[in-house]
VOFI-624353 format. One record per residue (C-alpha): residue in one letter; x, z negated, y negated; chain. Coordinates in nm, 4 decimals. Layout:
BEGIN
R a X Z Y A
...
//
This chain:
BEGIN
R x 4.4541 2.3226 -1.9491 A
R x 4.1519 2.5379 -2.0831 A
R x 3.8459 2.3827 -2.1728 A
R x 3.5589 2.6296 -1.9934 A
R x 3.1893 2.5803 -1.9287 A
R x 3.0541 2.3671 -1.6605 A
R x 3.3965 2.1862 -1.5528 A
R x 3.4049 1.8503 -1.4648 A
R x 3.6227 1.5886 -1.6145 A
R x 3.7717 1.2305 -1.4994 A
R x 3.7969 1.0007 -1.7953 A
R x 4.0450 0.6887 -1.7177 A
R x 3.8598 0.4642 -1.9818 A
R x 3.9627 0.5752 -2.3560 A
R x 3.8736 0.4207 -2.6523 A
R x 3.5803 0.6791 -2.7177 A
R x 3.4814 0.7568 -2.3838 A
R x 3.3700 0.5012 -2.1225 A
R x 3.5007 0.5892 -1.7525 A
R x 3.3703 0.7947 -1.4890 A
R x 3.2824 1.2018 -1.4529 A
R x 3.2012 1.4151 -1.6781 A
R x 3.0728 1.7399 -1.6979 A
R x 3.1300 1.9952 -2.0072 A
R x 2.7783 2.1571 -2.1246 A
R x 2.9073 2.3579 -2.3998 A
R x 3.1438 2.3121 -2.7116 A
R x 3.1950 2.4998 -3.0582 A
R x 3.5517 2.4811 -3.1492 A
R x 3.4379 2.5769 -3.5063 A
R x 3.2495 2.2442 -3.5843 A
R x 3.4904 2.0333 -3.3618 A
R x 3.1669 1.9425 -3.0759 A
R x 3.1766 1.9360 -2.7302 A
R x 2.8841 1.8441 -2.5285 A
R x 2.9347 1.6646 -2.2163 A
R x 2.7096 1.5126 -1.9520 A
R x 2.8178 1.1832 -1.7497 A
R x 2.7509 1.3239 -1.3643 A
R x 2.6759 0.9467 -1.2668 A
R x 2.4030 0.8638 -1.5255 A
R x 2.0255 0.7537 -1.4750 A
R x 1.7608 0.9705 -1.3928 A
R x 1.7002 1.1165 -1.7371 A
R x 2.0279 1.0658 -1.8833 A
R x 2.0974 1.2796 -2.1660 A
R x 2.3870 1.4721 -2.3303 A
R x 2.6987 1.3432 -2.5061 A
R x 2.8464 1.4570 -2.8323 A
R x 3.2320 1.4354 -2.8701 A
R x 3.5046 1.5721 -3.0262 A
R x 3.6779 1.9167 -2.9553 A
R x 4.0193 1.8579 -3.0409 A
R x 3.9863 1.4885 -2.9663 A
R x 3.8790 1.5628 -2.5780 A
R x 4.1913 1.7765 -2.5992 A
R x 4.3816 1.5257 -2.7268 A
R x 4.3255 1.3376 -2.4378 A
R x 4.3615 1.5582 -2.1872 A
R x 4.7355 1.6544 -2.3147 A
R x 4.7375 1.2510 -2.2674 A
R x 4.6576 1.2425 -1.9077 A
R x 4.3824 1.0456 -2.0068 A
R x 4.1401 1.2808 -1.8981 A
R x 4.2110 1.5060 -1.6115 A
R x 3.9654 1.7637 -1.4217 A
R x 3.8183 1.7359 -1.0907 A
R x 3.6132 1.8919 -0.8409 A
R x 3.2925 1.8711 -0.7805 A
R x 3.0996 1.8450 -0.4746 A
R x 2.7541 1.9591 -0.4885 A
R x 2.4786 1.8081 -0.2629 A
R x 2.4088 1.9153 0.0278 A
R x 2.0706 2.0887 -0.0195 A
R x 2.2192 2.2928 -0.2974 A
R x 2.4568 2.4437 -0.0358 A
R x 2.2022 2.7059 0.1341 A
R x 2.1358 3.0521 0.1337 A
R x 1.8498 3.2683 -0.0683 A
R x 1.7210 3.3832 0.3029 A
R x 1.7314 3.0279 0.4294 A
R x 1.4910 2.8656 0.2260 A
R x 1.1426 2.8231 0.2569 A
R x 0.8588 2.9753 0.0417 A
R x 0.7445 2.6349 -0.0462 A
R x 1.0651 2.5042 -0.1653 A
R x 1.0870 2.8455 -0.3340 A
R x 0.7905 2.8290 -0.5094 A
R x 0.8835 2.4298 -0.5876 A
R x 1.2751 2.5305 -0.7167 A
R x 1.1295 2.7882 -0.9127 A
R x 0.8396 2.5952 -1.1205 A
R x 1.0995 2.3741 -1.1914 A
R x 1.2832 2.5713 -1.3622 A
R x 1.0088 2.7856 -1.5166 A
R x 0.8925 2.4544 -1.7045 A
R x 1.2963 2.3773 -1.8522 A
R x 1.3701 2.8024 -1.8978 A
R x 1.2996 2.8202 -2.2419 A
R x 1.5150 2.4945 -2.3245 A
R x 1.8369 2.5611 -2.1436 A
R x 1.8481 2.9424 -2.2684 A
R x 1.8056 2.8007 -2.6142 A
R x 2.2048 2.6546 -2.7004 A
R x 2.0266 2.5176 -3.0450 A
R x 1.8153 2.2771 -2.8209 A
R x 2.0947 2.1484 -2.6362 A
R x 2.3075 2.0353 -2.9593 A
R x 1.9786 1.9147 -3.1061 A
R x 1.8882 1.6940 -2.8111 A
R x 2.2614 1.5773 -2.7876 A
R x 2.3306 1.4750 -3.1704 A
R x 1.9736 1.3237 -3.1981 A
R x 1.8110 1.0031 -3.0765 A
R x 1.4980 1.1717 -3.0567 A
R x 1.4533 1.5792 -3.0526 A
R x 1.1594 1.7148 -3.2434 A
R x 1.1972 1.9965 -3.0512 A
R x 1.1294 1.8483 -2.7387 A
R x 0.8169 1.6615 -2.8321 A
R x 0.7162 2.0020 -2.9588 A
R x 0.7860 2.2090 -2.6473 A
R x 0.6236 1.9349 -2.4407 A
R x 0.2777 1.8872 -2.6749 A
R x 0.2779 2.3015 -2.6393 A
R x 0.3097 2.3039 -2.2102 A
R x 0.1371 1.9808 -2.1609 A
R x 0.4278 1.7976 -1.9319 A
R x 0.4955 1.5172 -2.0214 A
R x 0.8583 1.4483 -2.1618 A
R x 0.9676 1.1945 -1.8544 A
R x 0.9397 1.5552 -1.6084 A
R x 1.1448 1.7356 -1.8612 A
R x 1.4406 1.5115 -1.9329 A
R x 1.4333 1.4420 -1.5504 A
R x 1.4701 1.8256 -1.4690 A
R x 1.7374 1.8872 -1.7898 A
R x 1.9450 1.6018 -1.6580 A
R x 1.9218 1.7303 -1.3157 A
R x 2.0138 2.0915 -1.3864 A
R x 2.2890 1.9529 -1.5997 A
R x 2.4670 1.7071 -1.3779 A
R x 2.4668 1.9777 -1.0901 A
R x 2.6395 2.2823 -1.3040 A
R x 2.3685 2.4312 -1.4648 A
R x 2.2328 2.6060 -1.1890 A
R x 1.8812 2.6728 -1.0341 A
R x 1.9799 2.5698 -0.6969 A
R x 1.9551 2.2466 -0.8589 A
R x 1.5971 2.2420 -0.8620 A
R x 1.5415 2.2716 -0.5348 A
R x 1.3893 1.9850 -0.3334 A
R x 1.6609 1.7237 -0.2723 A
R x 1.5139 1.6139 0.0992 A
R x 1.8613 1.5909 0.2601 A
R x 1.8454 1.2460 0.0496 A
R x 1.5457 1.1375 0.2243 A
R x 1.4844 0.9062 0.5386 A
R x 1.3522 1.0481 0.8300 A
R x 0.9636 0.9291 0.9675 A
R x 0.9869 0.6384 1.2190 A
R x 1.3683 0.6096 1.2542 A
R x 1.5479 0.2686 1.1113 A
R x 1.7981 0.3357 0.7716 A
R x 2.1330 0.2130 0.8655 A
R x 2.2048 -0.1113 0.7297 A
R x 2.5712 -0.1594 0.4557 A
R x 2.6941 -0.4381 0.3204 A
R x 2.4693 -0.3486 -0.0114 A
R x 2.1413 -0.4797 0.0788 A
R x 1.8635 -0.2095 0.0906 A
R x 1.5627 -0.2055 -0.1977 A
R x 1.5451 -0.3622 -0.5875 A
R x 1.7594 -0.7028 -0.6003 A
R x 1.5865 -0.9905 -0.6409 A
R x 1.5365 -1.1651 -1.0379 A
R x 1.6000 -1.5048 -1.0563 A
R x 1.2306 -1.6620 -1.2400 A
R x 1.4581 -1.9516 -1.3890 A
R x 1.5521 -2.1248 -1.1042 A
R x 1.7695 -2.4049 -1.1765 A
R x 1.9815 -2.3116 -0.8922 A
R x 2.0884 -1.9517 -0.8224 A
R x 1.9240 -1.7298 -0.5727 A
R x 2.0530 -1.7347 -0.2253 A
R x 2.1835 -1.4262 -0.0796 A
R x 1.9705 -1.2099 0.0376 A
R x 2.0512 -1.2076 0.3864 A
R x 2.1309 -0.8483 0.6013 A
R x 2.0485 -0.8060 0.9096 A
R x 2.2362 -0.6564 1.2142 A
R x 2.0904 -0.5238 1.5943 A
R x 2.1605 -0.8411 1.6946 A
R x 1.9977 -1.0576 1.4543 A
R x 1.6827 -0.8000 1.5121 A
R x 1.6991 -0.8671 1.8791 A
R x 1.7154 -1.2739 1.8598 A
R x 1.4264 -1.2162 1.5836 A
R x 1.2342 -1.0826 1.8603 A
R x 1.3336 -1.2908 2.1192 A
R x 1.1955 -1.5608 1.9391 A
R x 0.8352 -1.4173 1.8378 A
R x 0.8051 -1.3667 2.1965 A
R x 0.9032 -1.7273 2.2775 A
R x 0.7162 -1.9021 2.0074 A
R x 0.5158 -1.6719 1.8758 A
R x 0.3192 -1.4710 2.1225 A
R x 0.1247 -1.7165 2.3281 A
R x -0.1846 -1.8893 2.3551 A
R x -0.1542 -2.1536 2.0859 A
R x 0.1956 -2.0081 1.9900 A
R x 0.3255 -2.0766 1.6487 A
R x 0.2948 -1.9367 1.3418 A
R x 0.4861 -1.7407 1.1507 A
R x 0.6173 -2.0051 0.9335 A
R x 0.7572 -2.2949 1.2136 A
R x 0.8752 -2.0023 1.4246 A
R x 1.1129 -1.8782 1.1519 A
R x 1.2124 -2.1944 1.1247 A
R x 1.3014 -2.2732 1.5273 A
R x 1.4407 -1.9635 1.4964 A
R x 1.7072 -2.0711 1.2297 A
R x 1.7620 -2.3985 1.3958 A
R x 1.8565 -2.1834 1.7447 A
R x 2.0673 -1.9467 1.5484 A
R x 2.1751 -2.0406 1.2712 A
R x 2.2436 -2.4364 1.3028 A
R x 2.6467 -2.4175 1.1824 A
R x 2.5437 -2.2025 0.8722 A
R x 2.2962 -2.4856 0.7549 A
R x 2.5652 -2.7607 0.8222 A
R x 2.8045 -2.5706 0.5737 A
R x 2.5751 -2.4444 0.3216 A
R x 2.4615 -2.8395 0.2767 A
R x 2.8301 -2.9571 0.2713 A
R x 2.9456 -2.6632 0.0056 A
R x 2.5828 -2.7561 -0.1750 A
R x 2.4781 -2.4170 -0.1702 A
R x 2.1426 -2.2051 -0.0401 A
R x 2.2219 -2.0906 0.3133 A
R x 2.2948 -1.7744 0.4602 A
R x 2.0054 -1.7590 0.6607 A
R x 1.6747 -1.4730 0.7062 A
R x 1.3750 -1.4876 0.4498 A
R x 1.0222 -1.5451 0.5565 A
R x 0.9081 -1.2138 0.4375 A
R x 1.2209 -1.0670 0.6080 A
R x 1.0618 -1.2068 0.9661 A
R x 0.7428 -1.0871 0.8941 A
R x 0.8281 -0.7290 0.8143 A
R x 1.0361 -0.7208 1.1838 A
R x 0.7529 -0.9273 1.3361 A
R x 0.5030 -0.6297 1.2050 A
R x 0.7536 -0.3555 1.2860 A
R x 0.8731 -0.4787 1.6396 A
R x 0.5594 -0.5572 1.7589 A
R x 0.1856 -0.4103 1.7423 A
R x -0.1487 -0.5583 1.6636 A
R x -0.2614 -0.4705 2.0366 A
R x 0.0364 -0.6453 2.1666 A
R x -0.0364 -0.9561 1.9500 A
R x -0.3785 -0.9338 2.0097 A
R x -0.2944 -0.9514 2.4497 A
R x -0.0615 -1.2226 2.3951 A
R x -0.2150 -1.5131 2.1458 A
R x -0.5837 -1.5077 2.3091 A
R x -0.6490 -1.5600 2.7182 A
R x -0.8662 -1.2492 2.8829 A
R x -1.2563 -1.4566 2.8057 A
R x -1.1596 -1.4720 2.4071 A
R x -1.0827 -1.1178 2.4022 A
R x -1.3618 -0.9790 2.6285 A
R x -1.5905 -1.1962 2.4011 A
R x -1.4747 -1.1565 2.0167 A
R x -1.1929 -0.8853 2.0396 A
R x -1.3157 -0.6330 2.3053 A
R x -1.4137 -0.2292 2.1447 A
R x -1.8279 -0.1531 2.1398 A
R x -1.8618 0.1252 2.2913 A
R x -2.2077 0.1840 2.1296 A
R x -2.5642 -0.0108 1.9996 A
R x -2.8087 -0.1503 2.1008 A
R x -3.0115 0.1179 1.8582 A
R x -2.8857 0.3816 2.0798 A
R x -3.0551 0.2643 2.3923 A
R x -3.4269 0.3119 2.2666 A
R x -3.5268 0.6209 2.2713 A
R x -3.8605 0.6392 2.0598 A
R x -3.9397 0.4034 1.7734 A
R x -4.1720 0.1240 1.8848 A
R x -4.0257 0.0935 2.2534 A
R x -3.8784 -0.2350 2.1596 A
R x -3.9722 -0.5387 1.8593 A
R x -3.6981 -0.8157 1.7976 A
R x -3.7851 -1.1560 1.6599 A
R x -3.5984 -1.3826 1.4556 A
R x -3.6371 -1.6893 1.2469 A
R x -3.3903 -1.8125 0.9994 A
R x -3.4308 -2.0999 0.7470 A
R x -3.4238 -1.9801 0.3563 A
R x -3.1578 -2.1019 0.1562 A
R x -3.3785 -2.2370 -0.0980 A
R x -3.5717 -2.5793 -0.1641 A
R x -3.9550 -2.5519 -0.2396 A
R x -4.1134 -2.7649 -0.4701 A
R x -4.4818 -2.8923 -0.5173 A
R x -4.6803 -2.7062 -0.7005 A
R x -4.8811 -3.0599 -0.7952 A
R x -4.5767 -3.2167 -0.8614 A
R x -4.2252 -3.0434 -0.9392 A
R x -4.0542 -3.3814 -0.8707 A
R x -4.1058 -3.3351 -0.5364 A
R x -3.9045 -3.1355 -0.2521 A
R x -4.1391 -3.0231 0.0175 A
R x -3.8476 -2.8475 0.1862 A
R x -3.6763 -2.5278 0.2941 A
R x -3.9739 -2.2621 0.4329 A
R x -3.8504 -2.0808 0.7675 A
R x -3.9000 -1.7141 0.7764 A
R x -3.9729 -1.4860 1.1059 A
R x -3.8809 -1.1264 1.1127 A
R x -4.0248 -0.8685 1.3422 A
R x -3.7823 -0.5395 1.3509 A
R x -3.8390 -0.2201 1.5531 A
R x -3.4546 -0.1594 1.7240 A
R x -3.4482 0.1976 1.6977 A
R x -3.5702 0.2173 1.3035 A
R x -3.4606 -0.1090 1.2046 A
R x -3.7387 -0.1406 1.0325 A
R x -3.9240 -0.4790 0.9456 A
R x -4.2461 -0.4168 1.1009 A
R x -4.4040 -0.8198 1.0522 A
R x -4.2851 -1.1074 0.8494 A
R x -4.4078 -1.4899 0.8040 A
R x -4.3303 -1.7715 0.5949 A
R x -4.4182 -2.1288 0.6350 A
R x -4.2657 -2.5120 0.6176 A
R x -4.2651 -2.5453 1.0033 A
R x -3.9551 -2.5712 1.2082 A
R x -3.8455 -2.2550 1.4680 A
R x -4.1328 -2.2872 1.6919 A
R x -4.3773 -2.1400 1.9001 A
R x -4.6227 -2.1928 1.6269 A
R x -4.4735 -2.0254 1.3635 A
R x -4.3160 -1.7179 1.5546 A
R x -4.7242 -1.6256 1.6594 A
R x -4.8230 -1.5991 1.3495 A
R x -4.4964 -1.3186 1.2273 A
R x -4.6435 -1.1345 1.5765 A
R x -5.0026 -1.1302 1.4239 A
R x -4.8755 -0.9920 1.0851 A
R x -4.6731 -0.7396 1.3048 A
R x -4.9865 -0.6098 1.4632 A
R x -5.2127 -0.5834 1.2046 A
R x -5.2409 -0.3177 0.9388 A
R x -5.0101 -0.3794 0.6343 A
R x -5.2175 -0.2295 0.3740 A
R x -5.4378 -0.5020 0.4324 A
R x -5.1728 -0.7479 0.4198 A
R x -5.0504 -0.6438 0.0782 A
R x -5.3690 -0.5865 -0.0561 A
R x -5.4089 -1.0122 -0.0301 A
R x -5.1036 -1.0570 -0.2854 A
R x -5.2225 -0.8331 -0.5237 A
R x -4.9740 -0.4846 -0.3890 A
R x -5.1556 -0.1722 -0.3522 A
R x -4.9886 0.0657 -0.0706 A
R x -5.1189 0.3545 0.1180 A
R x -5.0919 0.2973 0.5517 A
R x -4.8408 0.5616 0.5059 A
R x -4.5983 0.3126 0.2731 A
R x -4.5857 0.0745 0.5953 A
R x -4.6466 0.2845 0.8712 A
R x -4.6226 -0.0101 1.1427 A
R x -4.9299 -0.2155 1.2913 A
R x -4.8514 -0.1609 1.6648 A
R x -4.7955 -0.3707 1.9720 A
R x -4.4560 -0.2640 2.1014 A
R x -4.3356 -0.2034 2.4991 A
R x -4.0824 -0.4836 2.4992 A
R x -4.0177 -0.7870 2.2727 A
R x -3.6521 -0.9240 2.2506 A
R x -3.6473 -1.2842 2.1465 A
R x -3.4718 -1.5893 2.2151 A
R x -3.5166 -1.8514 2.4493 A
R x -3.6142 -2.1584 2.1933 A
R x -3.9587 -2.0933 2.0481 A
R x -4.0507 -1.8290 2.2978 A
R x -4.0104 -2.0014 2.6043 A
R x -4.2470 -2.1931 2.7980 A
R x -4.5372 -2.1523 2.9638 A
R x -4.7763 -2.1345 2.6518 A
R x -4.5534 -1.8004 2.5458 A
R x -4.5728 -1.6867 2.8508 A
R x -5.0010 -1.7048 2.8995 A
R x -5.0415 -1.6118 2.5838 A
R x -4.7930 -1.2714 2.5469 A
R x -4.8093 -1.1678 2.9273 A
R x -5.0625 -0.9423 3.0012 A
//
């Protein structure tokens, strides 16, 4: 049988060619080289060198016979019936990898040589890097040398929202054993039934007021299920057979949402008072700046010393705030050793009335009154119902 161009090749396992398909690149009978590419290689596998008359040799054998090739899937459309964009994508593809596969001195050079000089060259000159050439050579090589090759493989992908059907291979990287003593267990595949008693115990354990967690659910949920599988595994001294933690919490994410979760772990009051949306501020309910002061205290985190005597710890100085709502601006301040009181908060309301350039001007700042524009008495004070109630407040702040 003739050798030709682009045919595809079973090795049975020789003594100079490890198993599987192969494809034939190009040969020179004159120097005794054939070039072939192993279809079932990694992402940027590369070309093989081998011998002419040997590859013959063992095709006259039977050790090497030819075979068809399927081609994918996406490869298998018509010029009309593909899109611009995948168009555009097939054909930048192959406009970065033109000027290697039309030169046949690249293709021996990059097969007989551990590293090609020519492709560090080529790459330096278009500024790809070498990983997105070898990974577009080895694609239009394992799939005949043809553009169609290049076009965007999305037949391979998954589609948005919908569940990849489970094998008996185990989907993602495998786990590494980090020097265990003991070998991994299995890592454990799960079926629509094993989803369904996953979520018939969230919603049993789980999702309620006080419910579980994550943890001690998983593990009711293996003692419900999978009780007989424990007893063996600790008879045959092995790791059972049994769903991971991070397994549960990927269903317990995917089965269930973060409104549902929300509904069922916290009664009606916790929600209405921690969980509930705000709708809007209270910023947004004054309408001109100065309609409304709020007061504060809050108690420094900071210890004051005397200045007679640093040995000694007067204590931690309270500070009042005055802030207009709709500016958030502070409009009065005070600081001082007395507790929360009635006492103090009067003073931070005198400092909020009167002009601040006057007020800076006694530590030594210099500021214009249009630096600190506030020295008003407001329409409404918000404060609590400590310092500021009483009757004293009340005479005192009432007109």
């Amino acid at each position: 049988m003739d050798i030709i161009r682009n045919s595809v090749w079973l090795s049975q396992g020789t003594d100079l060619l490890a198993e599987g398909l192969y494809r034939v690149l190009d040969f020179d009978r004159k120097v005794d080289l054939l070039i072939l590419f192993k279809i079932k290689s990694e992402r940027t596998g590369k070309p093989i060198p081998f011998s002419f008359s040997m590859f013959k040799y063992y095709i006259e054998s039977n050790s090497i016979t030819c075979k068809d090739y399927i081609y994918p899937s996406y490869m298998l459309v018509d010029e009309k019936e593909i899109t611009d964009k995948d168009r555009g994508r097939r054909d930048e593809n192959y406009n970065i990898i033109k000027d290697l596969v039309d030169d046949r001195m690249f293709l021996f050079d990059y097969a007989l040589h551990k590293k090609s000089h020519l492709l560090m060259d080529y790459s330096r000159n278009k500024k790809i890097s070498q990983y997105t050439i070898r990974t577009l050579l080895a694609l239009y090589w394992r799939h005949g040398q043809d553009i169609y090759a290049l076009l965007p493989a999305f037949s391979n992908c998954g589609a948005a929202g919908k569940s990849r059907i489970k094998h008996e291979i185990k989907l993602g990287n495998s786990k590494k054993n980090r020097a265990l003593p003991n070998e991994r267990s299995r890592v454990f595949i799960l079926n629509e039934r094993d989803i369904n008693n996953i979520r018939k115990s969230l919603i049993t354990y789980h999702y309620k007021v006080n419910g579980d967690t994550i943890k001690k659910t998983l593990e009711r949920h293996i003692d419900l299920y999978f009780r007989d599988e424990i007893k063996t595994a600790n008879l045959e001294n092995r790791a059972p057979y049994v769903p991971s933690l991070k397994q549960f919490s990927y269903w317990n994410k995917k089965l269930f949402t973060k409104d549902f979760s929300i509904n069922k772990k916290n009664t009606k009051k916790e929600i209405d008072l921690k969980m509930r949306a705000l709708l809007g501020s209270v910023a947004n309910t004054t309408v001109l700046p100065g309609d409304v002061f709020e007061i504060d205290s809050t108690v420094a985190d900071v210890h004051l010393i005397s200045s007679l005597n640093r040995r000694k710890v007067i204590g931690r100085p309270t500070i009042y705030t005055v802030v207009d709502r709709a500016t958030r601006m502070i409009v009065g301040l005070h600081v001082s050793l007395y507790h929360a009181s009635w006492r103090a908060a009067r003073q931070a309301l005198a400092n909020c009335f009167m002009p601040k350039k006057e007020y800076c001007r006694l530590f030594g700042i210099s500021i214009t009154d249009d630096d600190w524009p506030c020295s008003h008495i407001p329409l409404t004070l918000m404060c609590d119902n400590g310092e500021m109630i009483g009757l004293k407040p009340q005479e005192e702040m009432t007109p």
